[in-house]
Structure formats: C-alpha cells, structure tokens
N, C-alpha and C positions, 0 to 999 in steps of 0.2 A: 318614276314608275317602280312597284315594288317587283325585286327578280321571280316571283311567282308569275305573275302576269306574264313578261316575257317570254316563261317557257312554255305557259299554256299556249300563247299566241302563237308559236313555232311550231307546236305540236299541231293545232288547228292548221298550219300553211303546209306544214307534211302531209299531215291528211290530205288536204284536200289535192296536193299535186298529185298521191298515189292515186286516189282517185278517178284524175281526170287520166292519168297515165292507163290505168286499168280498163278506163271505156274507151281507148284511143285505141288499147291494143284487141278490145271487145270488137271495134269497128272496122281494125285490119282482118280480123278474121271472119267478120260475113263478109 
C-alpha cells in the first residue's frame, strides 16, 4: 500500500473517533 493511503486512512479514523467523541459528549449534556 502506498504511505499516502495510510495516512489518509488514519486521518478518516481520527475524524471519525472526534466525532463520535463530540456527540457522546453532545449526549452527556442533554
């Protein structure tokens, strides 16, 4: 696999953890 790939892929699994982090903490607060 070429090392571009891999860091986009990493970027997309950061994303999407901040994400689910951000609505977890959206959900603590209602």
């Amino acid at each position: 696999m070429e090392p571009m790939s891999d860091i986009v892929f990493v970027g997309i699994t950061v994303a999407v953890f901040a994400v689910i982090a951000l609505i977890a903490r959206g959900v603590e607060k209602l």
